[in-house]
Each structure stands twice: as structure tokens, then as C-alpha cells.
N, C-alpha and C positions, 0 to 999 in steps of 0.2 A: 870477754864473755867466758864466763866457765863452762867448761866442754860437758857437764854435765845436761846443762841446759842447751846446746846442741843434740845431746840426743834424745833430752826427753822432752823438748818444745824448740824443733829448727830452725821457726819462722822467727827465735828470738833478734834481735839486732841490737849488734855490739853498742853503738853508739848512743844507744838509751834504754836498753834492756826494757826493750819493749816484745809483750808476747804477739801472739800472731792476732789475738781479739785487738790488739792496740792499749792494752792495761799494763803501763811498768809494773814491775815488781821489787819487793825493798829487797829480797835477799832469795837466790833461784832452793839454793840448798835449805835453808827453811820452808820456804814455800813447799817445797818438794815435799819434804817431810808429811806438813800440815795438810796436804792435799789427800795423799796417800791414807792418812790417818781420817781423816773423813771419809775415803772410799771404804776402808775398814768398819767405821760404826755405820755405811750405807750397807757393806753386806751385813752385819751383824740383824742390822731394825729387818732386813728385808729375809733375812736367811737362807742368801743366794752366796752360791761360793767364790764369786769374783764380783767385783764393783771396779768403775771408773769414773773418774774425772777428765770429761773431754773439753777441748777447745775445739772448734770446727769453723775453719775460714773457706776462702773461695773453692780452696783443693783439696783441701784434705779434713782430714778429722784429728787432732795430736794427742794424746794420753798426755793428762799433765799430774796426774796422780791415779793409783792405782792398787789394786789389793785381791793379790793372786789368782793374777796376769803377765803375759809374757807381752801384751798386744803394744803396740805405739804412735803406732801410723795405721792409717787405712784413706782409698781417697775416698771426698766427698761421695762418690755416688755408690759407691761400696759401705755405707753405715748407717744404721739407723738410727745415728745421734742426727744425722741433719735434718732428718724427719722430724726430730724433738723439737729440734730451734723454731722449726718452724711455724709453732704454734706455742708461744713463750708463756701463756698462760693454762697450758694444759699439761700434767703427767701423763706422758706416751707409756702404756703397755699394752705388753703384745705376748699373751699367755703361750702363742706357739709361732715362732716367726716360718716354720713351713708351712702354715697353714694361713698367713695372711698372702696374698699373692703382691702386694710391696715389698715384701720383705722375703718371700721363697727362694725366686733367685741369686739373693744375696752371698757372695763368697763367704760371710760369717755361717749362714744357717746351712753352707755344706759340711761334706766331709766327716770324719771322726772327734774332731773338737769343736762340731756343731754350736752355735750358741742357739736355743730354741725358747728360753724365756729373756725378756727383756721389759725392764721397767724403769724409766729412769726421769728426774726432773728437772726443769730447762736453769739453766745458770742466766740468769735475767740482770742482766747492767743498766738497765731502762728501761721504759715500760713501753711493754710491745717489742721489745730486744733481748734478745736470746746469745749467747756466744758458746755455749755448748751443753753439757749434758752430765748428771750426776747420775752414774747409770749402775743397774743390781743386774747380774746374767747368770743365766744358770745353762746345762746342756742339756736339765730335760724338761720338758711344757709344766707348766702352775697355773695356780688359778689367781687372778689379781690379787696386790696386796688388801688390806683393807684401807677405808677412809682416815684410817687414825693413821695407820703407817705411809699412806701417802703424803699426810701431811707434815709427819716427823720428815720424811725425806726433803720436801721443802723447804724444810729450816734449815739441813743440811745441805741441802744448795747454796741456800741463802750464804751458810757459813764459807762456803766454798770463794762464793762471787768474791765475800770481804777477804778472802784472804790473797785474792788476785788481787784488789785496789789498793794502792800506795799509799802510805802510813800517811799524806798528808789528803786522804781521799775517804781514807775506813774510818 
């Protein structure tokens, strides 16, 4: 297993480079790339200064792409991508996460690098399945994106999901 993919998706497993959703992948440093590179045009359409690509299993939540972010891990009940899975056919935002009480006492929405907006949409591998989140964050309150850019972000889920599934899957 390439150590890269120990630190930026730990639940990988040597024996089939399988991620923590249960989706091999053809190549982690590619992937890496292509993942990040989508978080990038997710902040661009949204014009929030960080995006991510999360995976969220039983524990945690893993950064599997990302775009200017330090973040990598968080557990499950510390994030507000699991709230997103959790409803695989809806975009979760949350224009002020102190002012939803779900989301208040959250370790993201303390402190000085607060995350206070959050908009992100579900990485769907089946229908009614969710395995994480394509997500736009900012550290000060917005107002929703629009109809049109939530739906651009969906495609760029979409593109996300293919690029988890194995060249004989995509």
C-alpha cells in the first residue's frame, strides 16, 4: 500500500486497496489528484475558500480529496458530512452551522478556524446510498447557493463517485 494512501484514507487495506466505502481504487496517487481537483472546481462553482471530498464509515469521516484544507480525519460524530449521507438524495446546507443547534456544538463550528457555512452533496454509489460528501466551507455565514449551482455540484459528486469506482466499474 502506498503510505500516501495511509494518510489520506487509513481504512485503505493492503490486500485489495480497498477504501473504507468498500470501492478499490486503480491508482491511490491519481485518484488523489483527481479528487482534489474536483474539490477545487467545488470551491470555485460555490466560492467558498475550502471544499472537500469526504468518505464517512462507521468512525470517522476521511478526506480523500481536498482544496485548501489542512483537515483529514474527524470522527463520525464530530461532522457534518454524516448528516449529509444521511439523506443521499438531498444537498445538506447549513448557511450558519452556529446557529443550527445540530451542528453548534460541533468541534468544527468552535474556535478561530470556525467552519460556519457548509454546503455539500452526497457521493451516492446506489440509490438510497451515500458513502460521503462533496463538500464547500467557508468561516463566515452565506446564504444558499442557488438551484443552478447546487446542481452543478451534483455532477461534481457524480464525477467524484466515478472516480472512486474501478476502471472495470466506471
Amino acid at each position: 500500500m502506498l503510505f500516501w494512501a495511509r494518510e489520506r484514507v487509513p481504512a485503505v487495506v493492503e490486500a485489495g486497496g480497498w477504501d473504507a466505502a468498500g470501492l478499490p481504487l486503480r491508482d491511490w496517487r491519481l485518484a488523489a489528484e483527481e479528487l482534489d481537483e474536483i474539490a477545487a472546481a467545488a470551491a470555485r462553482l460555490l466560492d467558498t475558500p475550502a471544499a472537500l471530498v469526504t468518505i464517512v464509515d462507521d468512525e470517522a469521516m476521511w478526506v480523500a480529496g481536498q482544496f485548501n484544507s489542512r483537515l483529514r480525519r474527524l470522527e463520525r460524530g464530530e461532522c457534518v458530512c454524516a448528516h449529509g449521507i444521511a439523506e443521499p438524495e438531498t444537498i445538506l446546507c447549513v448557511p450558519d452551522l452556529r446557529a443550527e443547534p445540530r451542528f453548534a456544538a460541533l468541534p468544527v463550528a468552535q474556535g478561530p478556524e470556525a467552519v460556519r457555512f457548509y454546503v455539500g452533496a452526497p457521493l451516492v454509489v446506489a440509490p438510497g446510498r451515500a458513502i460521503g460528501m462533496l463538500c464547500g466551507v467557508d468561516q463566515a455565514p452565506r446564504a444558499a447557493p442557488s438551484p443552478e449551482h447546487r446542481r452543478a455540484l451534483r455532477r461534481l459528486a457524480r464525477a467524484a463517485v466515478h472516480r472512486l469506482r474501478p476502471a472495470d466499474q466506471s
